[in-house]
C-alpha positions in Angstrom: 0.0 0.0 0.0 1.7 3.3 -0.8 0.9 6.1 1.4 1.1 9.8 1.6 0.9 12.2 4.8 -0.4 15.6 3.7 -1.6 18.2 5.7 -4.3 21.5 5.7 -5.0 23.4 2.7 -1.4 21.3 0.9 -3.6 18.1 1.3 -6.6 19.7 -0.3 -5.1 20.9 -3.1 -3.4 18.1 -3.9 -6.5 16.4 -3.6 -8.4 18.9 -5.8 -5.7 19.0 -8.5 -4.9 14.6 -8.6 -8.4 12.8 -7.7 -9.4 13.2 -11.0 -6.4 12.1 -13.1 -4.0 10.1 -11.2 -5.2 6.5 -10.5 -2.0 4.8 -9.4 -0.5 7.0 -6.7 -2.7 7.3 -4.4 -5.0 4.0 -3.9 -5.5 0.9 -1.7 -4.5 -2.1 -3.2 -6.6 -4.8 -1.5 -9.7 -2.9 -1.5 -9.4 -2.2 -5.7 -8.4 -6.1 -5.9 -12.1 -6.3 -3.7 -13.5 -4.5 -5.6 -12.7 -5.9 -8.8 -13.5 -9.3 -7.5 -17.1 -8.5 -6.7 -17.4 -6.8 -10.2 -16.6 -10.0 -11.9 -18.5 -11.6 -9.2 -21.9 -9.0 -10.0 -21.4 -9.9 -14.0 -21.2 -13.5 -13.7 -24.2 -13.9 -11.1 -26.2 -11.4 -14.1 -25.1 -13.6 -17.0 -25.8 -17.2 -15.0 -29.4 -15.9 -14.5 -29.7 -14.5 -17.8 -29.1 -18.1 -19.1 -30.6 -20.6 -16.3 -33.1 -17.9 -14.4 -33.6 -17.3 -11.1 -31.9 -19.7 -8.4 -34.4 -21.7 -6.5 -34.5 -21.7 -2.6 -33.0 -23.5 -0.5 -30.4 -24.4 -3.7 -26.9 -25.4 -2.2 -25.7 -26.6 -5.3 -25.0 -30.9 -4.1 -22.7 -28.7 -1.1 -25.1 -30.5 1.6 -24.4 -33.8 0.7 -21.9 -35.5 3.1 -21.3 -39.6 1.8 -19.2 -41.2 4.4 -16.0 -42.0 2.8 -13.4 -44.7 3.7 -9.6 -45.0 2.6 -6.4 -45.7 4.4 -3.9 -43.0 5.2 -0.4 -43.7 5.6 2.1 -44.2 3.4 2.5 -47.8 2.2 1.3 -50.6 0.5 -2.5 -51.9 2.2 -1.9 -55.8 2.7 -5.3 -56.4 3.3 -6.7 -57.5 0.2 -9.8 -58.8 1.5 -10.6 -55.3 2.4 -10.3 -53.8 -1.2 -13.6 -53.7 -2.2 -14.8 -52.0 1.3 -13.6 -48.8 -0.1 -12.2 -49.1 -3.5 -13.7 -49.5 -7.1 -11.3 -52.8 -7.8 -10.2 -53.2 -11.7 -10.3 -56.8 -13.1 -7.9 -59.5 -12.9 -5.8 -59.5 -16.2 -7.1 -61.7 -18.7 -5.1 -64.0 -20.8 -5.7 -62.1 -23.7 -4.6 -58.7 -22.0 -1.4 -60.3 -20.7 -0.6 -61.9 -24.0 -1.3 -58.1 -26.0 0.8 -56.6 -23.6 3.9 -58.9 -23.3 4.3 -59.1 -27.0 4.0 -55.6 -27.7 6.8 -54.9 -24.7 8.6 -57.7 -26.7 8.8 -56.2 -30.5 9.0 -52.4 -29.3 12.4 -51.2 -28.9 12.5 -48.0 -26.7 9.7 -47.1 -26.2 8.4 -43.2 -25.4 7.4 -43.6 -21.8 4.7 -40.7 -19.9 4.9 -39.3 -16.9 1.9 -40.3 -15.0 1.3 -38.9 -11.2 -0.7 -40.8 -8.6 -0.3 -41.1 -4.9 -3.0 -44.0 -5.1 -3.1 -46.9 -7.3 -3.2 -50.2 -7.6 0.0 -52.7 -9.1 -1.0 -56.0 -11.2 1.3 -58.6 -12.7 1.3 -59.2 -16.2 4.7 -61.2 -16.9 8.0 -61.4 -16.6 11.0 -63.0 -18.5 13.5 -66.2 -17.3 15.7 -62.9 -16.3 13.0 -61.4 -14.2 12.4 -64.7 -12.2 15.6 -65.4 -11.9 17.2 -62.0 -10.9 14.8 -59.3 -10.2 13.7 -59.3 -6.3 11.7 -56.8 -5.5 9.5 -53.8 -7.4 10.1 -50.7 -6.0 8.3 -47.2 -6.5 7.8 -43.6 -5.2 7.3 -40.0 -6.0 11.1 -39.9 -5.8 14.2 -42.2 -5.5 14.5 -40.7 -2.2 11.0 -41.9 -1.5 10.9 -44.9 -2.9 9.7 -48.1 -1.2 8.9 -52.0 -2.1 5.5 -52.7 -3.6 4.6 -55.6 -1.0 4.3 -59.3 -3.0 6.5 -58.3 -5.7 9.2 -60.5 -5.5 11.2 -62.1 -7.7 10.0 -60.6 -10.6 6.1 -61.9 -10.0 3.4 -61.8 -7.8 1.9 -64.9 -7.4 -0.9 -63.9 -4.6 -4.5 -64.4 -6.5 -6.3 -64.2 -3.0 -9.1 -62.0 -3.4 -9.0 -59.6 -6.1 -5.9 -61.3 -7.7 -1.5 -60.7 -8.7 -2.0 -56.8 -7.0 -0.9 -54.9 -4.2 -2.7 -51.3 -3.2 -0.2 -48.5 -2.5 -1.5 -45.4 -1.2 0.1 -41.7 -0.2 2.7 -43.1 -2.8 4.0 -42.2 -6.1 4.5 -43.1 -9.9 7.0 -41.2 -11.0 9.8 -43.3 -10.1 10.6 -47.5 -10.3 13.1 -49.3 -9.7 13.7 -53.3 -9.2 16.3 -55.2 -7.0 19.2 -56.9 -9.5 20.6 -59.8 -7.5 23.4 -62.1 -10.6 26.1 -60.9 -8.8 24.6 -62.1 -5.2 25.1 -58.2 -4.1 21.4 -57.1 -4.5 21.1 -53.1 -5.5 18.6 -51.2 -7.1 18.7 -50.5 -10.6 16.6 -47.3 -11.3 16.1 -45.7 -14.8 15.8 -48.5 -16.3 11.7 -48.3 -16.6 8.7 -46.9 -19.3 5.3 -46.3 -18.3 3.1 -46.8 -22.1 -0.5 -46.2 -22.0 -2.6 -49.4 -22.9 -4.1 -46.9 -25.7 -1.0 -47.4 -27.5 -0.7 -50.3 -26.9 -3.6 -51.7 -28.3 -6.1 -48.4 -29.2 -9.0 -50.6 -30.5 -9.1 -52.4 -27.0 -11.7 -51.4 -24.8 -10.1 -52.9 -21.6 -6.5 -52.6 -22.5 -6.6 -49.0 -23.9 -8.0 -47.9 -20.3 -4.7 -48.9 -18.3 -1.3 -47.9 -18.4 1.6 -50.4 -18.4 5.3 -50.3 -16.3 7.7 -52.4 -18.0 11.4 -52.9 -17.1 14.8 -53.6 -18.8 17.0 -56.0 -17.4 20.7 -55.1 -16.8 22.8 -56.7 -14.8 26.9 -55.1 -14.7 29.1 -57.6 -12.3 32.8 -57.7 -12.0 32.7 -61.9 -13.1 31.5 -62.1 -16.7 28.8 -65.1 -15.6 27.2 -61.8 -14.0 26.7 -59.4 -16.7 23.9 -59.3 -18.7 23.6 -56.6 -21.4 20.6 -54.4 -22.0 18.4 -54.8 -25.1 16.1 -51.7 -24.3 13.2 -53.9 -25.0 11.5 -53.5 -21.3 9.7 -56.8 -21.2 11.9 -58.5 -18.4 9.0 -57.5 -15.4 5.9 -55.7 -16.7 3.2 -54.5 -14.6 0.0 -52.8 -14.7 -1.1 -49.6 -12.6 -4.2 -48.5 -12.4 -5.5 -45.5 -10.5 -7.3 -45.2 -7.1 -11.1 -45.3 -7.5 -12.4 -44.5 -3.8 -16.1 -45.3 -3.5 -18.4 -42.6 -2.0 -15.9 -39.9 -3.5 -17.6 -36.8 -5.1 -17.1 -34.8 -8.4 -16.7 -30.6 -8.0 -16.8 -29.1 -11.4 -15.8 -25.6 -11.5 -15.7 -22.0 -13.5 -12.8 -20.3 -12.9 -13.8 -16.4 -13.3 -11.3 -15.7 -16.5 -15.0 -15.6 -18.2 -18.4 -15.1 -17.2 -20.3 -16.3 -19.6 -19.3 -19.4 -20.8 -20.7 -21.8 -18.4 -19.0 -24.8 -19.6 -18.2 -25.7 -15.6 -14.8 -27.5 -16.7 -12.0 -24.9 -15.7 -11.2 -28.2 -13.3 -13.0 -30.8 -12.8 -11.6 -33.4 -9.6 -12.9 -35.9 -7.5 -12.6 -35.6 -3.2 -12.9 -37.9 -0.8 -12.4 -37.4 2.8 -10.2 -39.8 4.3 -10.7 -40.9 7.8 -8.6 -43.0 10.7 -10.1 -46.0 10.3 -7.2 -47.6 9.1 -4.5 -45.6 10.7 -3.4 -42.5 10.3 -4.6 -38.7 10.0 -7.4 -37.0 8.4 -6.4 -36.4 4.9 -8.6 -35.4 1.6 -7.9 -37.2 -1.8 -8.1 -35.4 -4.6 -8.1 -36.7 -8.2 -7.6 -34.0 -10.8 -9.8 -35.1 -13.9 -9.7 -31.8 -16.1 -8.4 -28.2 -16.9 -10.3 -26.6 -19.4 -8.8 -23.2 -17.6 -5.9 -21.0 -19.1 -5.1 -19.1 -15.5 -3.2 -21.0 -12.6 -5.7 -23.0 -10.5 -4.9 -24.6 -7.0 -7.0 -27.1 -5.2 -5.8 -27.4 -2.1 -2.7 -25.7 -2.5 -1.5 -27.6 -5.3 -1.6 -26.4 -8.9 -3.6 -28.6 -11.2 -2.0 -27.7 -14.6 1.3 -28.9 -13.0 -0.4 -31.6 -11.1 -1.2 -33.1 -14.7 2.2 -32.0 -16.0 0.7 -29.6 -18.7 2.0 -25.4 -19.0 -0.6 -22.6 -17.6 -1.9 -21.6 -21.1 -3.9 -22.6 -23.8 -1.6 -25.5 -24.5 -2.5 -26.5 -21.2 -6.1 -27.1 -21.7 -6.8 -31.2 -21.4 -9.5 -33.7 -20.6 -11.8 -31.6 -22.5 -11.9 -32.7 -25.7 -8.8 -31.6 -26.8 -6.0 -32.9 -25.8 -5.7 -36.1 -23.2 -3.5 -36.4 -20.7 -3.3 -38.7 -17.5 -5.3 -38.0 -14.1 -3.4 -36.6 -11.0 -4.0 -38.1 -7.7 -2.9 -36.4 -4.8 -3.2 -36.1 -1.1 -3.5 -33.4 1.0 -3.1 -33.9 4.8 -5.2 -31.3 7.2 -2.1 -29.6 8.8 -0.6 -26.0 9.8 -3.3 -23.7 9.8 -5.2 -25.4 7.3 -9.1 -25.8 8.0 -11.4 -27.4 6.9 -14.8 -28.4 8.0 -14.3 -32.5 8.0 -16.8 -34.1 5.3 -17.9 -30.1 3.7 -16.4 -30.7 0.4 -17.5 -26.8 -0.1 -14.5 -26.1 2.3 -11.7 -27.3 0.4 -10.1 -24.5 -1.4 -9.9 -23.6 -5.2 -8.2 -20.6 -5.5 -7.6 -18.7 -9.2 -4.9 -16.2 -10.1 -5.5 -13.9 -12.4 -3.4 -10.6 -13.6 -5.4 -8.6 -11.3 -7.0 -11.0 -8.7 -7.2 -13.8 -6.6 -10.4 -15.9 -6.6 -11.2 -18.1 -3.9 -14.1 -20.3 -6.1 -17.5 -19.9 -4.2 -20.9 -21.5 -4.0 -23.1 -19.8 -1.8 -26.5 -20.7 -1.0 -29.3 -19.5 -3.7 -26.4 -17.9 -5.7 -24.8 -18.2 -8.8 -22.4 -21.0 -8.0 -18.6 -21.3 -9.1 -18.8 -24.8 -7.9 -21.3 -27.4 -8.3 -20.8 -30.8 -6.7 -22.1 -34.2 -8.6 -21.6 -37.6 -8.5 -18.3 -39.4 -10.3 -20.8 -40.6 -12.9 -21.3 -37.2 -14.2 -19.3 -36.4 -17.9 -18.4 -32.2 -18.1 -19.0 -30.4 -20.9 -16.2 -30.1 -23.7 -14.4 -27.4 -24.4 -16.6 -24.2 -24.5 -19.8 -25.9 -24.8 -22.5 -24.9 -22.1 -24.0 -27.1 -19.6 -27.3 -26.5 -20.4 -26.1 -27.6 -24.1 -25.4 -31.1 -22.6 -28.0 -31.6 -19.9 -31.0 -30.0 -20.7 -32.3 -30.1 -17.0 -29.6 -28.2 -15.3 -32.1 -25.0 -15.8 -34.5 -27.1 -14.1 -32.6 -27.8 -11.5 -30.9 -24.1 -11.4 -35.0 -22.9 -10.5 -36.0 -26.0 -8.7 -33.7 -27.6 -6.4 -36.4 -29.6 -4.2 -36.7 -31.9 -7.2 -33.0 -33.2 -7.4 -30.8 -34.6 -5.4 -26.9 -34.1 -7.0 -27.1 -36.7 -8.1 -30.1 -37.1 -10.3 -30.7 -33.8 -12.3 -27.8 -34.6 -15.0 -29.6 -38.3 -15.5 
């Protein structure tokens, strides 16, 4: 704030002869940043009625609707596979088919172009490995780092072999996949081998598959570089020694929160960022914690949920390059968790608490959705599809004004059904 102490007749004549044409010398900057806030605010309340009419009472826009949610906290692999389906939407047990695509593709594709893919919660499934693997790979390792790396529990030896329950898979959670790494063990002096890894999308892999095309695939190359010659073992840079598949963390009773971010008010196309939240409890250890799975950015300004930027979340620039997930471009999910710490707080179970905050040139938005007005969030269920790319919502779900007007006939459900 820049400030000037004038006084008398000086301070009125400076008064008289700069109020009218000097606008940057004399001013408050938070209350002009208020200010312009609840301009934009004003002008995208009058263009949401304009197109959807008045808001209904008692509309709270899905915001008081609290599903209990259950997920572990800790960071680890979750042993207890009986357990899985309690809380989490389980993938299915590779099929011969799948594991036969995937191993021969690994096989005749020679360096493949891996992706970055970043999820603290996911699930790890066996697909094959090579007489190499068996023989001389020990243990699977993975993390958000090498320096946070740890052992994905059951994979040993270049397998996993447990089908109990929900079959060759291990659950890590509060983890990471930007980083694996494997155990080589031909010289009898077991060390890690990092780097030596790809991470292909089953879309190219096999784009015609329906099941395949949905997954994403780790495969590794084996190396082995001993002082005795019976314990060297060159690489080939085909990465079909130990492949496995990773899948993302689907919680059950998780929430979608679909979002406009302010840089226009008038588009309506609620996909600036579009994540799923679940709140995670102690049940199985730990502190409270929220989940969040970024699922789009259809916003060209820099967008936090929770602290965390969601164009660099999903590895994408803040600009128009960086608009995916809405039916331009496609890149991965993020998964990320955010522990309730420092001075952070939020109501436990009021999804309408968790920040989303947008920077613009001229102003910071915290993202609201107060009662009867015109929402910047609007909670659903994970069923519901956004809107592409500039296309209103009204455009793709013909009730939403419906629901806008009359909010006793909806649950948050059921209006986009």
């Amino acid at each position: 704030m820049k400030k000037y102490l004038m006084t008398g007749v000086a301070a009125l004549a400076f008064a008289a002869t700069f109020t009218s044409c000097s606008k940057t010398d004399l001013y408050d900057e938070g209350r002009i940043e208020k200010e312009k806030v609840q301009s934009t605010r004003d002008l995208y309340e009058s263009n949401f009625v304009k197109h959807f009419g008045n808001i209904g009472k008692g509309q709270k826009w899905g915001f008081d609707n609290t599903p209990i949610p259950q997920s572990a906290s800790t960071r680890s692999h979750f042993k207890n596979k009986n357990q899985y389906r309690d809380f989490l939407n389980v993938p299915n047990e590779p099929t011969t088919d799948e594991i036969n695509t995937v191993t021969q593709w690994f096989t005749e594709n020679e360096s493949p172009a891996t992706v970055n893919v970043n999820w603290s919660d996911f699930f790890v499934w066996q697909i094959s490995s090579t007489a190499n693997g068996k023989s001389h790979m020990d243990q699977l390792w993975c993390g958000a780092s090498k320096e946070s790396m740890e052992h994905v529990n059951d994979f040993n030896a270049g397998d996993n072999k447990d089908h109990a329950h929900v079959g060759p898979a291990t659950y890590m959670y509060n983890s990471g996949t930007a980083e694996f790494a494997y155990q080589e063990s031909l010289n009898n002096v077991a060390h890690t081998i990092y780097d030596h890894f790809v991470c292909i999308p089953g879309s190219v892999i096999a784009p015609n598959d329906p099941v395949i095309s949905k997954y994403y695939y780790v495969g590794f190359d084996y190396e082995a570089a001993g002082t005795d010659p019976n314990q060297q073992v060159a690489r080939d840079y085909k990465y079909n020694d130990w492949i496995v598949r990773i899948t993302p963390g689907e919680y059950k009773n998780a929430v979608r929160i679909v979002c406009e971010d302010l840089g226009t008010t008038d588009d309506f196309d609620f996909n600036d960022v579009v994540f799923d939240a679940v709140f995670n409890p102690n049940e199985l250890g730990g502190g409270n914690t929220v989940i969040i799975t970024v699922r789009a950015a259809g916003g060209r300004l820099p967008l936090y949920v929770g602290g965390t930027e969601v164009h660099g979340a999903l590895g994408v620039p803040v600009s128009e390059e960086g608009i995916v997930n809405t039916g331009r471009k496609t890149v991965p999910i993020a998964i990320y968790r955010i522990p309730f710490t420092g001075s952070r707080s939020w109501t436990y179970l009021d999804y309408n608490s968790i920040e989303v905050k947008v920077e613009s040139e001229d102003a910071v938005y915290v993202l609201q959705s107060p009662e009867e007005k015109a929402p910047e969030k609007i909670l659903v269920g994970t069923d519901f599809d956004w809107p592409d790319e500039r296309i209103n919502i009204k455009t793709v779900y013909d009730k939403f004004s419906d629901y806008v007007q009359h909010p006793e006939k909806y649950s948050y459900n059921t209006w986009y059904k």
